[in-house]
C-alpha positions as CSV (number, residue, x, y, z in Angstrom):
1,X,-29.4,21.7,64.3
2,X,-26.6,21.5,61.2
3,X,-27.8,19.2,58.6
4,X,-25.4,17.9,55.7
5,X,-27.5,19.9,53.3
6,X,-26.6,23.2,54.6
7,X,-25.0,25.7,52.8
8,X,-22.7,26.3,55.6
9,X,-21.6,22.3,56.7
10,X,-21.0,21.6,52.9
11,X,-18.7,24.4,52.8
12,X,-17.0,23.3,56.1
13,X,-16.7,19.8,54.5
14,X,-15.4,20.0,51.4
15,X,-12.5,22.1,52.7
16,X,-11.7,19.9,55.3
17,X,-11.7,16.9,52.5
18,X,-10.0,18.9,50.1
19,X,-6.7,21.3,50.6
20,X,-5.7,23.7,47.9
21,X,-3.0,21.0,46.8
22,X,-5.7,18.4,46.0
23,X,-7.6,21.4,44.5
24,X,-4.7,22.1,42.1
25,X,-4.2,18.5,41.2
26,X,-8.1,18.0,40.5
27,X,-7.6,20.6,37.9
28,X,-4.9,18.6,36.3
29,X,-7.0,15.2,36.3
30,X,-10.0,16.9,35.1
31,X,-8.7,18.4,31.9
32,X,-7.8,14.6,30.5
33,X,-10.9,13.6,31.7
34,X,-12.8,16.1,30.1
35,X,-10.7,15.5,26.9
36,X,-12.1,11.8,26.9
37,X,-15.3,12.6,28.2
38,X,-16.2,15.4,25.4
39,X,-16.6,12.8,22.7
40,X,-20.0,12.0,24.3
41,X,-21.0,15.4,24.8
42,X,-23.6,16.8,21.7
43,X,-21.8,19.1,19.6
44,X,-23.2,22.8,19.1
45,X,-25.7,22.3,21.8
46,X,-25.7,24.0,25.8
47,X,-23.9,21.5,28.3
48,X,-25.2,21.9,31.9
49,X,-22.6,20.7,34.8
50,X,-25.4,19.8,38.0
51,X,-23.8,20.2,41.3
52,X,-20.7,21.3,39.5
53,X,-18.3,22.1,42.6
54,X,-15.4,24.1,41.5
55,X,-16.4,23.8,37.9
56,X,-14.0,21.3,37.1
57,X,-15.7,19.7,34.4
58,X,-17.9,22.8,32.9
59,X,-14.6,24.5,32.6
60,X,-12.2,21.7,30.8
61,X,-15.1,20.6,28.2
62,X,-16.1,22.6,24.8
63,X,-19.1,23.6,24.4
64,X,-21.4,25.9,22.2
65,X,-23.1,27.9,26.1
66,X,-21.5,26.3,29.2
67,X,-24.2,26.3,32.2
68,X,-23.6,24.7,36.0
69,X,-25.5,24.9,38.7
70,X,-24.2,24.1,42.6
71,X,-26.5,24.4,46.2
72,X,-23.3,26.9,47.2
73,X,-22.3,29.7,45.0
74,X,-19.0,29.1,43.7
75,X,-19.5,31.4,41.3
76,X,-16.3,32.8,41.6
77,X,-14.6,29.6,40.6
78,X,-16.4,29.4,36.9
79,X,-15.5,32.6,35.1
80,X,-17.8,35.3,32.9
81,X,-18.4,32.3,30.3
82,X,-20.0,30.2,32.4
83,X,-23.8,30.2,33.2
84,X,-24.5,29.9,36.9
85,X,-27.2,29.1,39.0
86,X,-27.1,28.6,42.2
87,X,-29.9,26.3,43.2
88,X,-31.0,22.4,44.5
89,X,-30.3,19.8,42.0
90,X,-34.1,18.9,42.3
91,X,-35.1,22.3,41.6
92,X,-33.8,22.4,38.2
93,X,-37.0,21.5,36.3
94,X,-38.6,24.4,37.7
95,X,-35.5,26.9,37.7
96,X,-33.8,26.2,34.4
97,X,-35.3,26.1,30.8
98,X,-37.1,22.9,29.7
99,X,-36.1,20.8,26.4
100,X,-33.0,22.9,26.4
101,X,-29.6,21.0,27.2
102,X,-28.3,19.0,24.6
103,X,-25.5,17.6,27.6
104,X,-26.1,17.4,31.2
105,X,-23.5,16.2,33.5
106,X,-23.4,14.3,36.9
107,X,-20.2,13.4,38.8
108,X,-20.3,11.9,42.3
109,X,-23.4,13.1,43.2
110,X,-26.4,10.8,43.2
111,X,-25.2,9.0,46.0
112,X,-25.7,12.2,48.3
113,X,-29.2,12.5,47.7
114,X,-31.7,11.2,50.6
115,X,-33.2,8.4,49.3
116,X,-33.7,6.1,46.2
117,X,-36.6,7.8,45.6
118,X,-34.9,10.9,45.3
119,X,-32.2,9.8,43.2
120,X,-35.2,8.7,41.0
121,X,-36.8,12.2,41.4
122,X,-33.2,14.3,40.6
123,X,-33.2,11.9,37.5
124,X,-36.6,12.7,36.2
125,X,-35.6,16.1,36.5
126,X,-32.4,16.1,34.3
127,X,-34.7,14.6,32.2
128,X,-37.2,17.6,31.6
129,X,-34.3,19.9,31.1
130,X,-32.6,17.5,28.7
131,X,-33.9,18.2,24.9
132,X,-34.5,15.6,22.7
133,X,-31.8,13.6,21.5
134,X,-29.7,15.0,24.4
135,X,-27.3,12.9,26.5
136,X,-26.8,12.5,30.3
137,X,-23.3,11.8,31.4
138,X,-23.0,10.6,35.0
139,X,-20.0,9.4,36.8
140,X,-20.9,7.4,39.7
141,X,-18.5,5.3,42.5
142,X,-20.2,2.1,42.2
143,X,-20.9,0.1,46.3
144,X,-19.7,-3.0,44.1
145,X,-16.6,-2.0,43.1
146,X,-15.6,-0.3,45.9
147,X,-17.0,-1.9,49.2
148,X,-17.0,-0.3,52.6
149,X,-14.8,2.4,51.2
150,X,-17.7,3.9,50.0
151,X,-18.6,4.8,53.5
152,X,-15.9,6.9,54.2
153,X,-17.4,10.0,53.2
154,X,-19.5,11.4,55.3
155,X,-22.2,12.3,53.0
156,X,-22.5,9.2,51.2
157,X,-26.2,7.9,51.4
158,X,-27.9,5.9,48.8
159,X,-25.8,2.6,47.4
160,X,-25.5,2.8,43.9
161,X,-24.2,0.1,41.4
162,X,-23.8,0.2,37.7
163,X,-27.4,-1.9,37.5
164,X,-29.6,0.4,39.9
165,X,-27.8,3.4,38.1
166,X,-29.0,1.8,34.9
167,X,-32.3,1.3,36.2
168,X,-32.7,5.3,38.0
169,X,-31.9,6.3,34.6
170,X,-33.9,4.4,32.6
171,X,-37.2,4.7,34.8
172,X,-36.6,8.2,34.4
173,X,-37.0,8.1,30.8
174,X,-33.6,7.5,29.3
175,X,-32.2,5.1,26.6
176,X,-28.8,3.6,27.6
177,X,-26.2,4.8,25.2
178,X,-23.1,3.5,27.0
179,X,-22.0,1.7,30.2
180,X,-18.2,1.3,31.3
181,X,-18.6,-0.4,34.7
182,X,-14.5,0.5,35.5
183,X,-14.2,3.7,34.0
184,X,-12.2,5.8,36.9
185,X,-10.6,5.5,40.4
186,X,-12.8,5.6,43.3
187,X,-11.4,9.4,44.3
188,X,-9.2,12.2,43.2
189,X,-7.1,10.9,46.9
190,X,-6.4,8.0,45.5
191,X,-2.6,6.9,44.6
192,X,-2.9,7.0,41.1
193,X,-3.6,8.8,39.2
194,X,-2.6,12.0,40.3
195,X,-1.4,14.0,37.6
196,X,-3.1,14.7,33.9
197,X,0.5,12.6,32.7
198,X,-0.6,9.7,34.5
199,X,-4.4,10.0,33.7
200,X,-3.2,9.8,30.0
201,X,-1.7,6.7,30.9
202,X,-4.6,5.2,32.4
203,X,-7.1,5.6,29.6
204,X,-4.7,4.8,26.8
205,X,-3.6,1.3,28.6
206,X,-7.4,-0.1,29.3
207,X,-6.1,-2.9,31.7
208,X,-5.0,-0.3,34.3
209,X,-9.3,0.2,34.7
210,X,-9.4,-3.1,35.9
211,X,-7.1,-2.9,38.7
212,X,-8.0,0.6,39.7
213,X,-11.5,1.3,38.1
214,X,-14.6,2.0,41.0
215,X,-16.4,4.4,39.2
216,X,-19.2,4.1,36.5
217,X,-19.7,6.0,33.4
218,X,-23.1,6.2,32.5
219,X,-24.3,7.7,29.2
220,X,-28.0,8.0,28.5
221,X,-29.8,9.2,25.3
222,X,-33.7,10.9,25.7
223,X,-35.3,9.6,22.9
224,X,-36.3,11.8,20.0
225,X,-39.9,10.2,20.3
226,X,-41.5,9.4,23.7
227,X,-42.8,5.8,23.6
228,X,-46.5,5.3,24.0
């Protein structure tokens, strides 16, 4: 019986939802949005893309060692100076060094995941791969923001808002560093914006995220010391 966690349906699925036109254009958006993104990422330290797709973000931001890691190999998308491993976001903590990223990255994914307790469970992952001091950047639709739309993808499963998000990350052992509750259109399918031009725009004109903002940006320290 296919399952939406199989290799095989994912592929199906994402190029059904994507064509090579809304490939080409993700390209575009994602360079200004790694641009504004990299100012949170720890300079001089390995950046780890989880569930990175096509690499959009792995390959637009700067980093000292660039690492990503995807259930499907796509491999082929990421280049020689890119770090891959192809493996389950859960299994990270036992497949990739621990204490070791200064950045990890999330982007639409945590709503995929099973269950709440899962989410929880990716998150203490990230976590133990996460050295101290290290940041975890996720960008998350928010159910709030975005209503029913945010059933219609398929593979949407687990509800998230900028206050469970919070909450994931924090149980899991991070300190909140920053929170922008508007911070990016729902999807790359959206109207606007469409091209790295018009994503400019949007981040340099702040009440464009209010009319058009449904995703989170989520930025979480690990402390330096655990608390006792």
């Amino acid at each position: 019986m296919a399952r939406l966690q199989d290799r095989d349906v994912l592929h199906t699925l994402y190029d059904h939802r994507f064509s090579a036109a809304d490939v080409a254009a993700k390209n575009a958006i994602w360079r200004e949005i790694a641009r504004h993104l990299q100012r949170f990422v720890i300079d001089g330290q390995p950046v780890l893309d989880l569930a990175c797709d096509r690499g959009y973000f792995i390959r637009n931001i700067s980093a000292a060692e660039k690492w990503a890691t995807d259930l499907r190999d796509v491999s082929d998308h990421l280049g020689e100076a890119i770090h891959f491993v192809r493996c389950n976001g859960l299994d990270i903590a036992a497949t990739l060094p621990s204490d070791f990223f200064g950045t990890v990255f999330m982007s639409n994914y945590l709503e995929h995941l099973q269950t709440p307790d899962v989410v929880l469970e990716q998150l203490f992952a990230v976590h133990a791969v996460t050295r101290p001091g290290g940041r975890v950047i996720i960008l998350q639709p928010n159910i709030r923001l975005v209503r029913e739309r945010y059933w219609d993808f398929l593979d949407h499963r687990v509800p998230m808002t900028e206050n469970n998000l919070r909450e994931a990350a924090e149980t899991a052992g991070f300190a909140t560093f920053k929170m922008v509750v508007r911070f990016l259109p729902y999807t790359t399918k959206s109207r606007l914006p469409q091209t790295g031009r018009l994503v400019r725009m949007y981040f340099g004109f702040p009440p464009a995220r209010w009319i058009l903002g449904k995703q989170t940006l989520y930025v979480g320290v690990k402390p330096e010391h655990p608390a006792e």
